[in-house]
C-alpha positions in Angstrom: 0.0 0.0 0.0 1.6 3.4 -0.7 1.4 6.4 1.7 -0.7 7.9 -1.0 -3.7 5.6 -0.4 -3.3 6.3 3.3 -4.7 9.8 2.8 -8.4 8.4 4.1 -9.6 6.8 6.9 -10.1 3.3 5.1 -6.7 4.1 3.5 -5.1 4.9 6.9 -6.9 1.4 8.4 -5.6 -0.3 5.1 -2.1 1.0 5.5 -1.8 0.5 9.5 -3.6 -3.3 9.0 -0.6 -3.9 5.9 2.3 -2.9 8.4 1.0 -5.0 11.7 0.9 -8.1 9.4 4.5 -7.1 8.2 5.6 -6.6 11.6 3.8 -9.6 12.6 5.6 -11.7 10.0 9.1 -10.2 11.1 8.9 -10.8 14.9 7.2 -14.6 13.9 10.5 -15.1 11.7 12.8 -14.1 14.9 10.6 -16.1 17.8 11.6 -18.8 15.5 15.3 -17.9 15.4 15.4 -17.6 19.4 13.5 -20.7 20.4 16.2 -22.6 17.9 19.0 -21.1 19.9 17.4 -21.1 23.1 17.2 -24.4 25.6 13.9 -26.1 26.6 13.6 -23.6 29.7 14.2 -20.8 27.8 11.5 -22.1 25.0 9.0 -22.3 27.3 9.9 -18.9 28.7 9.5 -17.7 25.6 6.3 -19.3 24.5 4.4 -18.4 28.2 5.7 -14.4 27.6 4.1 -14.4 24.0 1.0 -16.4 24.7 0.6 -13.3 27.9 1.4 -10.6 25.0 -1.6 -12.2 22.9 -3.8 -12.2 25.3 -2.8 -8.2 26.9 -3.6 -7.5 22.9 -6.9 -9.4 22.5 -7.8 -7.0 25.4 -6.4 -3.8 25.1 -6.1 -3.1 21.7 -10.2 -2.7 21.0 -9.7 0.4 23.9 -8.6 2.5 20.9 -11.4 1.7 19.1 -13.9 2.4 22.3 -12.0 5.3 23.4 -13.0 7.0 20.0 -16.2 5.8 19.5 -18.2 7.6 17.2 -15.6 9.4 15.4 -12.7 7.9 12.7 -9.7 7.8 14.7 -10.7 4.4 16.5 -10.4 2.6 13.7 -7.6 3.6 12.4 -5.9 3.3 15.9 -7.4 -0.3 16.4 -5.8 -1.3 13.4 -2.0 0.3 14.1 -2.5 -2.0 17.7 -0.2 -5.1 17.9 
């Protein structure tokens, strides 16, 4: 998506959506690299942190979204949370 299209609310939403996924894909890629170097504690460390950081997102991240009800910016924010 170019930063031209992110000139509108649904372009802004499109655009922030784009970027979580591609930070998503990164961080996946280097939780992989870490768990490879890591031993069983530490993968297990690892895996209990992440599934807490899910869960902190599943729940916090729709507060943008509630915090602006009504008006544009909620969206847009919801979609930039990760």
């Amino acid at each position: 998506m170019s930063f031209d299209s992110a000139q509108t609310t649904a372009g802004m939403i499109g655009c922030a959506g784009a970027e979580a996924q591609a930070w998503d894909a990164l961080m996946t890629r280097a939780l992989i690299s870490a768990e490879a170097a890591m031993p069983a504690e530490g993968r297990a460390a690892l895996t209990a942190s992440q599934e807490s950081w899910r869960i902190y997102a599943a729940r916090a991240c729709p507060l943008w979204r509630a915090v602006f009800e009504g008006g544009t910016l909620g969206g847009v924010l919801a979609a930039d949370c990760v």
